[in-house]
MIBANU-359246 format. One record per residue (C-alpha): x, y, z; residue in one letter. Coordinates in nm, 2 decimals, decimal comma. Layout:
// MIBANU-359246
{X->X Y->Y Z->Z code->A}
...
This chain:
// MIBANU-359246
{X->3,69 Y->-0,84 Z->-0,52 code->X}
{X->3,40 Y->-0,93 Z->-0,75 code->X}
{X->3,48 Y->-1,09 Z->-1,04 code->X}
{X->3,50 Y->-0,94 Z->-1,43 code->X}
{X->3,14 Y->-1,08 Z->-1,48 code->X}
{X->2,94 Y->-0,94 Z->-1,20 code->X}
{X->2,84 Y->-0,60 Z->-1,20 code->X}
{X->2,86 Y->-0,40 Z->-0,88 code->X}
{X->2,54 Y->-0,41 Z->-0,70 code->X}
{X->2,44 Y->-0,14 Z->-0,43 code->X}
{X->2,20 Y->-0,14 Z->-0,18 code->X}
{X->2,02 Y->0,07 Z->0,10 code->X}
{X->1,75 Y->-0,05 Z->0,40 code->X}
{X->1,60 Y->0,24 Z->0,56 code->X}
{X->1,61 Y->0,17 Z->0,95 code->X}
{X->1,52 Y->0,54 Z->1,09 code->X}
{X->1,30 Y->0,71 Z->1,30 code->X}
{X->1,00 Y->0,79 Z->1,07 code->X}
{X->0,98 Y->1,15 Z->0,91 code->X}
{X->1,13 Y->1,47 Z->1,02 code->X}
{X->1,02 Y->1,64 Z->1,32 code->X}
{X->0,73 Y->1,63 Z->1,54 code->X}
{X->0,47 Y->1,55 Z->1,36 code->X}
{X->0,67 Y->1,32 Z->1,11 code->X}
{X->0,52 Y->1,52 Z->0,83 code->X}
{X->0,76 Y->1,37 Z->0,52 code->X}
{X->0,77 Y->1,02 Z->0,67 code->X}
{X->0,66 Y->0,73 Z->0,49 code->X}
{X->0,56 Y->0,35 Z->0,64 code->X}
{X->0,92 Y->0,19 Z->0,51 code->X}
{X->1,09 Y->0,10 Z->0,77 code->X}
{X->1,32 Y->-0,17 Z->0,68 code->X}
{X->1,23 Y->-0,11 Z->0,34 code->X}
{X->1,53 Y->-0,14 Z->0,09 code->X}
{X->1,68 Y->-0,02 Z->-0,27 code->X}
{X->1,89 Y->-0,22 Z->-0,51 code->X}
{X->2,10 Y->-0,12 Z->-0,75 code->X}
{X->2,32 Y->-0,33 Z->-1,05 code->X}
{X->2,61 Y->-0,14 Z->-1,22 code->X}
{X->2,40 Y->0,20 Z->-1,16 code->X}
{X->2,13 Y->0,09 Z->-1,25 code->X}
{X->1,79 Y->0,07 Z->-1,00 code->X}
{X->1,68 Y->-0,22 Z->-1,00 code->X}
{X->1,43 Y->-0,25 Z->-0,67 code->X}
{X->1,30 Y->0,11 Z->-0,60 code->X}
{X->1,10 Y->0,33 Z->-0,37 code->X}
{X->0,81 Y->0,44 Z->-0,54 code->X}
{X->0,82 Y->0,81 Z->-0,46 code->X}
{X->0,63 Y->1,05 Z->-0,32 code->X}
{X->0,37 Y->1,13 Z->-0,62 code->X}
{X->0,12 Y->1,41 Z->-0,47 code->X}
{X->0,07 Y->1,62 Z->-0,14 code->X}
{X->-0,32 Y->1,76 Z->-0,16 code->X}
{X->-0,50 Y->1,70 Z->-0,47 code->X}
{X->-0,50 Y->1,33 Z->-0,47 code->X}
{X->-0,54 Y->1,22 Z->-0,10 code->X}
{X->-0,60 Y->0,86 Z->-0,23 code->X}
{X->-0,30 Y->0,86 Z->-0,40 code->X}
{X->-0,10 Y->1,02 Z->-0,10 code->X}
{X->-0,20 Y->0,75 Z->0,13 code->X}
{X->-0,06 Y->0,48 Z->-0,04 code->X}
{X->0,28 Y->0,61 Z->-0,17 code->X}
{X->0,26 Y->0,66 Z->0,21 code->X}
{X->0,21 Y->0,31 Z->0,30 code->X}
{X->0,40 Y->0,01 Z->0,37 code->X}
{X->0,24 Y->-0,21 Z->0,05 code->X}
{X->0,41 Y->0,09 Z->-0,15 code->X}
{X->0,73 Y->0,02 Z->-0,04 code->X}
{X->1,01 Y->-0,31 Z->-0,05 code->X}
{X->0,94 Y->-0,42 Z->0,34 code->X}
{X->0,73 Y->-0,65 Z->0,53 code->X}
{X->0,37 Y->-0,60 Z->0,50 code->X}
{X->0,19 Y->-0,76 Z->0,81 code->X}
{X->-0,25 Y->-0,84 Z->0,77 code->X}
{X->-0,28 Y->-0,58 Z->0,51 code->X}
{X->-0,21 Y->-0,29 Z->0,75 code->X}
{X->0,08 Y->-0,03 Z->0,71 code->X}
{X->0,35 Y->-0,05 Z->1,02 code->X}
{X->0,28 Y->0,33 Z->1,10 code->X}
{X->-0,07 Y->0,51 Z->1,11 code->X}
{X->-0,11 Y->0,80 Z->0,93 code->X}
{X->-0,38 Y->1,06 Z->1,08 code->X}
{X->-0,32 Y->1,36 Z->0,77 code->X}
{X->-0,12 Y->1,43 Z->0,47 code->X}
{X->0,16 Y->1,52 Z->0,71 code->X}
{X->0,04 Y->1,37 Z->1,03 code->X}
{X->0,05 Y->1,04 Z->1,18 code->X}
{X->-0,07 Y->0,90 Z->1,49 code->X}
{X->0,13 Y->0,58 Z->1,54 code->X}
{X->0,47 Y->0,54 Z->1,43 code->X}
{X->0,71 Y->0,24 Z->1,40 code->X}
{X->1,01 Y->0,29 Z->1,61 code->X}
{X->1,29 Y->0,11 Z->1,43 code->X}
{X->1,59 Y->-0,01 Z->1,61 code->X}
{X->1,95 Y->-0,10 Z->1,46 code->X}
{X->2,07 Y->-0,41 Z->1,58 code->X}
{X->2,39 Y->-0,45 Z->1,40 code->X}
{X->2,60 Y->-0,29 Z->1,08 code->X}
{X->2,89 Y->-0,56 Z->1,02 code->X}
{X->3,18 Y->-0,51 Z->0,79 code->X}
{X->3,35 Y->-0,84 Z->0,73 code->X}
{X->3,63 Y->-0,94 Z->0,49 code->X}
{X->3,34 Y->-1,12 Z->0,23 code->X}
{X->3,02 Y->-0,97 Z->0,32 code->X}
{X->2,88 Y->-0,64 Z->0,47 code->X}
{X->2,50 Y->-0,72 Z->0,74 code->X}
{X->2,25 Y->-0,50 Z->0,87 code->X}
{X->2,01 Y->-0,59 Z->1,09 code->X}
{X->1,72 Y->-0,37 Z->1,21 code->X}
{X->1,40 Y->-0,40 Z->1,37 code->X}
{X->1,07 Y->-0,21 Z->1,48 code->X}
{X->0,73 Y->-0,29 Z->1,65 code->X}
{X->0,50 Y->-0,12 Z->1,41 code->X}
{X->0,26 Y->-0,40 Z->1,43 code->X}
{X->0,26 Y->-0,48 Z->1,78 code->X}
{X->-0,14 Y->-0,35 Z->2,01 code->X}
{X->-0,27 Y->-0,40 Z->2,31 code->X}
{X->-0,32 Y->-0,78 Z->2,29 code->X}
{X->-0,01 Y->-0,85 Z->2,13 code->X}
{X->0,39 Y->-0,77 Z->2,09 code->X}
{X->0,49 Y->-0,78 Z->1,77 code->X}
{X->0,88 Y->-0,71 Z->1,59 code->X}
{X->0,96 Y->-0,75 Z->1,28 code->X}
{X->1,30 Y->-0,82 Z->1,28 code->X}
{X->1,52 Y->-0,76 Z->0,90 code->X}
{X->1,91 Y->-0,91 Z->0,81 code->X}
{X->1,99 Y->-0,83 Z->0,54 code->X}
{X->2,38 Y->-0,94 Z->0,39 code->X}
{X->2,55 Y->-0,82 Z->0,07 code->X}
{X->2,83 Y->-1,07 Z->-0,04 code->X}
{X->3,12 Y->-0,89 Z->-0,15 code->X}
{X->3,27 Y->-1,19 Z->-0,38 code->X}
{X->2,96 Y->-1,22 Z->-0,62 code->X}
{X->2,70 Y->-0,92 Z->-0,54 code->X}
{X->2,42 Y->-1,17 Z->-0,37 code->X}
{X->2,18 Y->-1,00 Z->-0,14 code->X}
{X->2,03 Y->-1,18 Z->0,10 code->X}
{X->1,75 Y->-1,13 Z->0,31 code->X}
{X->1,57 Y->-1,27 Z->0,61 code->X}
{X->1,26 Y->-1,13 Z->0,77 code->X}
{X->1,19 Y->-1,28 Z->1,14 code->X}
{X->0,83 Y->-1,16 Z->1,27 code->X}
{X->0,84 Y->-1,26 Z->1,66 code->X}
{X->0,49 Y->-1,29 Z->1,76 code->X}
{X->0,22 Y->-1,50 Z->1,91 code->X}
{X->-0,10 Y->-1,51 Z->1,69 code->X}
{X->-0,19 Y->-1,61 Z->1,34 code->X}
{X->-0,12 Y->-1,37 Z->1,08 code->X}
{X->-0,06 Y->-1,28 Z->0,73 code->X}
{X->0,23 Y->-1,13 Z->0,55 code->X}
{X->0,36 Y->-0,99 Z->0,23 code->X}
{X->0,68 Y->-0,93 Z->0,10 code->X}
{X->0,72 Y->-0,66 Z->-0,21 code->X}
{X->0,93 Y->-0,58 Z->-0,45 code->X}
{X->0,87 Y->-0,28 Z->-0,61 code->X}
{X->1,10 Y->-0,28 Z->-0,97 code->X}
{X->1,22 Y->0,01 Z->-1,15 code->X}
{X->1,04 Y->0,09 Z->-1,49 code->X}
{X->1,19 Y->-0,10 Z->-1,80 code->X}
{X->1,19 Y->-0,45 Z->-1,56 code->X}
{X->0,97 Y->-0,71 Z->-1,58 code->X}
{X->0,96 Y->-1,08 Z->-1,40 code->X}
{X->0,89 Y->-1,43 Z->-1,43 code->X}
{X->0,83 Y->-1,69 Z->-1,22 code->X}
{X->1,10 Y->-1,95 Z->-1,36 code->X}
{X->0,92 Y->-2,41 Z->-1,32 code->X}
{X->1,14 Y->-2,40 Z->-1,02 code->X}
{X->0,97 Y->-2,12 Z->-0,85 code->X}
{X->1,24 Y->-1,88 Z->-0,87 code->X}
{X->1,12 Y->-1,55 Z->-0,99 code->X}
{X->1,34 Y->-1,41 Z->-1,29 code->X}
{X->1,39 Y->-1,03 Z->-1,30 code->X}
{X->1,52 Y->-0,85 Z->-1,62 code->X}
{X->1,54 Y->-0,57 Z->-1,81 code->X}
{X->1,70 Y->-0,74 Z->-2,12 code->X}
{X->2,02 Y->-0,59 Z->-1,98 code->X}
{X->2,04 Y->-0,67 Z->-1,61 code->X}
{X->1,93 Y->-1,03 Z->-1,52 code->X}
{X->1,86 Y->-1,11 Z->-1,10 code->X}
{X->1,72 Y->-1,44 Z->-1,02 code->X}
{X->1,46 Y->-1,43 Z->-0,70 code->X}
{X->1,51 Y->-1,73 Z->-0,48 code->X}
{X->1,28 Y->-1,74 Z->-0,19 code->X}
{X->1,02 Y->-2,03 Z->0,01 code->X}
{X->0,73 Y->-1,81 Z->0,01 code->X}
{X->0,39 Y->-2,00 Z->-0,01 code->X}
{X->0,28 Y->-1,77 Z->-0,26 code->X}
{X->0,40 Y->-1,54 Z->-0,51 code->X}
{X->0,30 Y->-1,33 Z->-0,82 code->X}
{X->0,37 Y->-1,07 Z->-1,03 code->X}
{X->0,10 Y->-0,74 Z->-0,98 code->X}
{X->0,10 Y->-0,52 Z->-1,28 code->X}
{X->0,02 Y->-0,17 Z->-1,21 code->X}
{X->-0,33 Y->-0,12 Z->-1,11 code->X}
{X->-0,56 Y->0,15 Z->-0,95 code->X}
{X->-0,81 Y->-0,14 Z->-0,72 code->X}
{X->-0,63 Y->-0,25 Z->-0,57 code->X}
{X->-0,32 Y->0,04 Z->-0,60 code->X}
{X->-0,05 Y->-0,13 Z->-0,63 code->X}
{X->0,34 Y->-0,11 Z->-0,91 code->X}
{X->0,29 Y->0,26 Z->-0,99 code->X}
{X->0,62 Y->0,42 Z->-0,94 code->X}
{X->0,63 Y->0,79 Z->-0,91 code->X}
{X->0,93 Y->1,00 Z->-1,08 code->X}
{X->0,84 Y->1,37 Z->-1,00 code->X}
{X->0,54 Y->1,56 Z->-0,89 code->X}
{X->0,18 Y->1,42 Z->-1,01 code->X}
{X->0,39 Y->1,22 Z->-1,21 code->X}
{X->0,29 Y->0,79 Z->-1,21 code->X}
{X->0,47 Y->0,56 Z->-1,44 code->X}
{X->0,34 Y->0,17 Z->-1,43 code->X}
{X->0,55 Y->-0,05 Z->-1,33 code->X}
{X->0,60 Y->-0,40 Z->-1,17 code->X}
{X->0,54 Y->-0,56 Z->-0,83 code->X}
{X->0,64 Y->-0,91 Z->-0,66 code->X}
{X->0,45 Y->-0,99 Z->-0,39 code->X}
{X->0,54 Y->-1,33 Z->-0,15 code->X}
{X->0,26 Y->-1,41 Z->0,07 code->X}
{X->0,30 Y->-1,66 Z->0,41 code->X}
{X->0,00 Y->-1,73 Z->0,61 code->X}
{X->0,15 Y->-1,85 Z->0,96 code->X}
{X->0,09 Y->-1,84 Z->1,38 code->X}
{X->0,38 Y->-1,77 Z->1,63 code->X}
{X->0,76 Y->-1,70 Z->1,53 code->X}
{X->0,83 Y->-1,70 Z->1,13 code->X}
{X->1,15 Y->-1,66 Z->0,95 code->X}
{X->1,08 Y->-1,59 Z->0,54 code->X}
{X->1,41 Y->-1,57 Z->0,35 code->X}
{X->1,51 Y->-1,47 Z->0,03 code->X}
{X->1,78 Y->-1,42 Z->-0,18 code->X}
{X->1,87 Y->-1,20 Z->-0,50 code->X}
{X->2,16 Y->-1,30 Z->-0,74 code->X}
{X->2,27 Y->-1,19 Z->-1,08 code->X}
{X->2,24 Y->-1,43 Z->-1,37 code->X}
């Protein structure tokens, strides 16, 4: 059991065939994308949906993968969108393993949304809830064989802000709910809601944005990379 002082945490990585139907038409680039919750609380969201036709801007990136808490790979999305309901490439995600054990629960998933012509690439996602205390932790594998760039985001719920702690650690709180962000990324920041780039708007309803929040972990690196991290309450 977890003890009196932890709150139960819940979480959710999408690992499915993108959209519904033919055409995909609801789908968004998440794939291996996940939410977080503390006590009932969201903590680490999906931003939402936000508009179908009047914004087309705005509909491409709640659409894409930097909108989302996954693996973004050279500043492309994982899936190709050719409409507001179309695409023309998709990811196509594969589950690996769902594990139950006594003091932890793993899923692991994959997809080869960033793999062309000239290369095969999978990005490869384990991510392990520990029963006993409520840590989360997660490690991204890209399996490929040229130089690259990638980011990891964490899109936060409205209400939460975070810090990036001396030791590198990246404090997220809403005054309430306390998680401490352990990672080894070579970079990392804090985006506030912007429109240029767009990037920590969180959408609640139709044409409806609220700023928010993002954390971003950036790794420049060639061949196989493992990036790890790990969320914990305070």
């Amino acid at each position: 059991c977890i003890r009196d002082r932890v709150r139960p945490v819940s979480v959710l990585m999408d690992c499915a065939e993108l959209g519904y139907g033919a055409i995909a038409a609801h789908g968004h680039a998440d794939c291996l994308s996940f939410v977080l919750s503390v006590g009932g609380t969201p903590v680490v969201v999906d931003a939402g949906t936000y508009d179908y036709f009047t914004h087309p801007e705005w509909r491409e990136y709640f659409r894409s993968t930097a909108a989302h808490n996954t693996l973004e790979l050279d500043g492309k999305s994982q899936s190709i969108s050719s409409g507001p309901f179309m695409w023309s490439r998709r990811a196509q995600p594969t589950i690996q393993e769902w594990l139950v054990h006594d003091n932890e629960t793993v899923v692991t998933g994959s997809h080869d949304g960033y793999s062309t012509e000239q290369e095969t690439v999978i990005h490869t996602r384990r991510l392990a809830l520990m029963k006993t205390d409520g840590r989360v932790k997660i490690v991204d594998r890209v399996d490929c064989t040229a130089a690259h760039h990638a980011v990891r985001r964490l899109h936060l719920a409205p209400g939460f802000k975070a810090f990036i702690a001396d030791s590198g650690a990246i404090q997220i709180t809403d005054g309430t709910i306390t998680l401490i962000l352990e990672h080894k990324a070579a970079d990392s920041r804090i985006v506030s809601a912007d429109d240029k780039p767009m990037i920590g708007w969180i959408s609640t309803g139709y044409h409806r944005r609220t700023a928010s929040s993002c954390i971003e972990l950036s790794d420049e690196f060639a061949g196989l990379a493992e990036f790890t991290m790990t969320l914990r309450q305070a």
